[in-house]
N, CA and C of each residue as an Amber inpcrd file, in Angstrom:
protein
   249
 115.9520000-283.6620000  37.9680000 115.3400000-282.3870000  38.0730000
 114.2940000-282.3860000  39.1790000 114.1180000-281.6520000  39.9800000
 113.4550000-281.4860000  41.4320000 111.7730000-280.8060000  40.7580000
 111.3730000-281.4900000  41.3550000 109.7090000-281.1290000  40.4840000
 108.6480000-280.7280000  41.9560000 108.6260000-279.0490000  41.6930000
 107.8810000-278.3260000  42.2780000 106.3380000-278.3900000  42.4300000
 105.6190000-278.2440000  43.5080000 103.9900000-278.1910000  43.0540000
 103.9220000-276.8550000  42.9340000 102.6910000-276.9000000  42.3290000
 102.0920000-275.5540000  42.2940000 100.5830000-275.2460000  43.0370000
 101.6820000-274.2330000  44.2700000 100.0500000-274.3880000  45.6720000
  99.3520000-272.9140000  45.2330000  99.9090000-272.4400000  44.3020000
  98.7180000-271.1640000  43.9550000  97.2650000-271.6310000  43.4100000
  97.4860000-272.1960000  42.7510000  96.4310000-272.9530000  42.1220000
  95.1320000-273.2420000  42.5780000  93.7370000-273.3230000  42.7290000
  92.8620000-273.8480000  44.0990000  91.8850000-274.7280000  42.5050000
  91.9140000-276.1140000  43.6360000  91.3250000-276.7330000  42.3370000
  89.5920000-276.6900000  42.4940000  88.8850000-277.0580000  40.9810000
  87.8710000-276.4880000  41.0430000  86.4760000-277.2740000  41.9250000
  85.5740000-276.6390000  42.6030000  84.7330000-276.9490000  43.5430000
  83.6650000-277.6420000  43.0150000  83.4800000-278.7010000  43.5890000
  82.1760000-279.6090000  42.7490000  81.0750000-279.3750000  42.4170000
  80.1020000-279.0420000  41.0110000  79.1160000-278.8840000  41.4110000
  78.4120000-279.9130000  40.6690000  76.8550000-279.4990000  40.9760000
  76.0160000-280.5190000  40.6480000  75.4570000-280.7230000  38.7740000
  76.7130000-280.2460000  37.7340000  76.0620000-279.7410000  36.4990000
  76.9920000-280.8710000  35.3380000  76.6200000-281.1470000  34.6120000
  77.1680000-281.8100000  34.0300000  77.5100000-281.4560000  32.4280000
  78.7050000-281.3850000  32.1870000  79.5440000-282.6780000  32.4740000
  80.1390000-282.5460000  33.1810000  80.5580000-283.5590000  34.5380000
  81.1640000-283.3510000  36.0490000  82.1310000-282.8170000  35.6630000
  83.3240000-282.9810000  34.9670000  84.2700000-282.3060000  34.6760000
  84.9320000-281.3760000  34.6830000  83.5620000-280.6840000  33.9450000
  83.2950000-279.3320000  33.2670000  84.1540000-278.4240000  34.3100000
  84.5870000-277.3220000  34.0480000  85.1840000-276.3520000  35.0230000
  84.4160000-274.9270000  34.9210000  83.5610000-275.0960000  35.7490000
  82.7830000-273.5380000  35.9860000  83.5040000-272.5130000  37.0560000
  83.9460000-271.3750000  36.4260000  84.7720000-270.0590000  36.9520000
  83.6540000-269.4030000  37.8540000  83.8890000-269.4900000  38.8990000
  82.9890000-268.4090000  39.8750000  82.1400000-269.1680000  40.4950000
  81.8850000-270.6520000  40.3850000  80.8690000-270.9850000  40.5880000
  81.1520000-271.4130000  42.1340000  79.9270000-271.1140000  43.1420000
  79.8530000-271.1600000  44.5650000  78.7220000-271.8100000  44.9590000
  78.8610000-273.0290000  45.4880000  77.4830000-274.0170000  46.0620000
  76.8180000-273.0330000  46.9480000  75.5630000-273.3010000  47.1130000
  74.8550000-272.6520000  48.0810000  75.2430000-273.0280000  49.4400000
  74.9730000-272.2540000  50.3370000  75.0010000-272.4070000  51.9680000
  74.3870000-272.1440000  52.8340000  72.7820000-272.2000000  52.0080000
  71.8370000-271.9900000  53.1540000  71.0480000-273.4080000  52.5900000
  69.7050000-273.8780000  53.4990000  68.6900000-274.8200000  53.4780000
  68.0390000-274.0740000  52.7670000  67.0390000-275.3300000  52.4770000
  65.9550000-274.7980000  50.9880000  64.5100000-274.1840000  52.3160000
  64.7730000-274.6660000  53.8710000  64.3120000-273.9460000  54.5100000
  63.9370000-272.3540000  54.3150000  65.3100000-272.2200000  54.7060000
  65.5150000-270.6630000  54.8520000  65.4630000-269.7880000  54.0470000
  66.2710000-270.5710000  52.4340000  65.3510000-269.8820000  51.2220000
  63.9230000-269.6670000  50.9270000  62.8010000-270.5230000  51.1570000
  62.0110000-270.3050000  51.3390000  61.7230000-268.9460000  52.1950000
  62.1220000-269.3090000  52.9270000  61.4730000-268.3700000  54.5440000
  61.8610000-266.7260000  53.9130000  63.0930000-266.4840000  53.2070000
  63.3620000-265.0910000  53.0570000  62.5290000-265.2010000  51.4610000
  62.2470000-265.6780000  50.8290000  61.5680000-265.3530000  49.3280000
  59.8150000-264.9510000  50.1200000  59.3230000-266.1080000  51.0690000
  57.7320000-265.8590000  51.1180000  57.6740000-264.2310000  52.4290000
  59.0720000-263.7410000  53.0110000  58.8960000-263.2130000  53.7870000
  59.0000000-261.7920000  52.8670000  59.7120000-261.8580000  51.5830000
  60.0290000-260.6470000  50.6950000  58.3090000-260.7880000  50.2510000
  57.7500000-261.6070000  49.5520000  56.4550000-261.8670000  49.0460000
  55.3790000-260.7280000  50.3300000  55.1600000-261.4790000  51.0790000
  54.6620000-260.6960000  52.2590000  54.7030000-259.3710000  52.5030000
  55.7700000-258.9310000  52.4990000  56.2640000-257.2250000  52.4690000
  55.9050000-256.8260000  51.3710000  56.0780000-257.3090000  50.2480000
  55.5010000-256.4760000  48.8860000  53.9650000-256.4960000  48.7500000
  53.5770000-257.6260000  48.7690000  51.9710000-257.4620000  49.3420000
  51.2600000-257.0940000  50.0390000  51.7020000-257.0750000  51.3200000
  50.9990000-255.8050000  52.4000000  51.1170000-255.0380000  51.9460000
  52.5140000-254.4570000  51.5880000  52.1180000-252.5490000  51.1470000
  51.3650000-252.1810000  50.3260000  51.6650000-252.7820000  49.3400000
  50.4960000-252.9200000  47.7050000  49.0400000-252.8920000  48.1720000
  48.4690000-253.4070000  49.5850000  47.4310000-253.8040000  50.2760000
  47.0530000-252.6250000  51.1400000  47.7920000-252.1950000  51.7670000
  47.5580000-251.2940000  52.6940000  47.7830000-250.1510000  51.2610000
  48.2150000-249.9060000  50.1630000  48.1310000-248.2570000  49.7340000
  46.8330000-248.9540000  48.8350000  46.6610000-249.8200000  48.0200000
  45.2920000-250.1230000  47.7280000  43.9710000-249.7690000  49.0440000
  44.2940000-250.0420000  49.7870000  42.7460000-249.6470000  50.7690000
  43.1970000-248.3350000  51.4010000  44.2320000-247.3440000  51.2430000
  44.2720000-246.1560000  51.6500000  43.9120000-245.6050000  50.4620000
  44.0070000-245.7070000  49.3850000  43.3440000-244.8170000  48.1910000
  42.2710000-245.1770000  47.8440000  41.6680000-246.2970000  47.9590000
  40.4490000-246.6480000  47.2550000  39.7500000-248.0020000  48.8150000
  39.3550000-247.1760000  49.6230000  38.7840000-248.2680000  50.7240000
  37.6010000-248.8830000  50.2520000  36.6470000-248.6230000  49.3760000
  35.5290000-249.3830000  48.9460000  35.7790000-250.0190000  47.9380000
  36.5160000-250.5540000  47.8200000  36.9930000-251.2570000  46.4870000
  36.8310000-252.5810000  46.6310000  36.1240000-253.5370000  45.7900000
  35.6950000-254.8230000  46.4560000  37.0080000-255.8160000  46.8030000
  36.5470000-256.8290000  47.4460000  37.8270000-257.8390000  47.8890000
  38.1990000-258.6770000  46.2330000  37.1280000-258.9080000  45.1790000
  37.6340000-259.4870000  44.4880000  38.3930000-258.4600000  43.6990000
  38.5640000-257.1120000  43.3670000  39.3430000-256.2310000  42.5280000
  40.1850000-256.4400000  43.3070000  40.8040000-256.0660000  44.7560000
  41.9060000-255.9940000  45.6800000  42.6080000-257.3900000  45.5320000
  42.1160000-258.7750000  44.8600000  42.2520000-259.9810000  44.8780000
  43.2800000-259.9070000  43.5910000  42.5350000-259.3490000  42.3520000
  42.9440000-259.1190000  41.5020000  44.6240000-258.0950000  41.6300000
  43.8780000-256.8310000  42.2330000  45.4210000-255.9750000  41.9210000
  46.5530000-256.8240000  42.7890000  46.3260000-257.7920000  44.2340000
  47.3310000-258.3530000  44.2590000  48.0620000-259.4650000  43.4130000
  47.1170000-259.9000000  42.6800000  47.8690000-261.0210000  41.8020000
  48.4990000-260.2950000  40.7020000  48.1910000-259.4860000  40.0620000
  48.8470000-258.5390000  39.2360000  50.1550000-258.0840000  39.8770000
  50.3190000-257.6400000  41.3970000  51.7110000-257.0530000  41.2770000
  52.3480000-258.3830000  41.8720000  51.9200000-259.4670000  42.4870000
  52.4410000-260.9030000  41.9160000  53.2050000-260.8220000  40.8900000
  52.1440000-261.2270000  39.5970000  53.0860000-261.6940000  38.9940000
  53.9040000-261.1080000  38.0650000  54.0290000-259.8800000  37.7390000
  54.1630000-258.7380000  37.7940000  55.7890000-258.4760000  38.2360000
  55.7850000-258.4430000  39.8990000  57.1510000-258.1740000  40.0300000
  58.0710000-259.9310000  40.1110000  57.4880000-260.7450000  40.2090000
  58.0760000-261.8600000  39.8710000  58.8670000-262.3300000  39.0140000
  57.8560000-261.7860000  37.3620000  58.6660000-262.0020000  36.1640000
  59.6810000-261.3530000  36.4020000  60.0170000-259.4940000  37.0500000
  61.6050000-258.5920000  36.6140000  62.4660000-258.8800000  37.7890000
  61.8650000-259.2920000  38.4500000  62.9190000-259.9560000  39.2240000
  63.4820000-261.2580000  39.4920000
């Protein structure tokens, strides 16, 4: 009997979780450096904090640096946890 492969098939991609075995559906290694992750998380950080910064001192410009210290750590940590 003539014994066919089967090339539909794509076998599963290694990852780092154990038990090596294990067969995780969907699962896709990363493909960027822990560089560049960095660089786009502190560059999202940055953008959410300036604005928060700049509409804090457009509504309330006398507002001391330690309250403004405060409302930024609040929307810290804040939008950190829901996202």
């Amino acid at each position: 009997m003539p014994t066919f492969l089967n090339t539909t098939k794509v076998p599963p991609a290694p990852h780092p979780f154990y038990p090596v075995e294990a067969n995780i559906v969907g699962y896709l290694a990363n493909e960027w450096s822990v560089v560049t992750l960095l660089g786009i998380f502190a560059s999202g950080w940055v953008v959410i904090l300036g604005i928060t910064l700049a509409l804090v001192r457009r509504h309330n410009p006398a507002l001391p640096s330690t309250e403004k210290a405060s409302i930024l750590w609040f929307v810290l940590s804040k939008c950190y946890t829901l996202c």
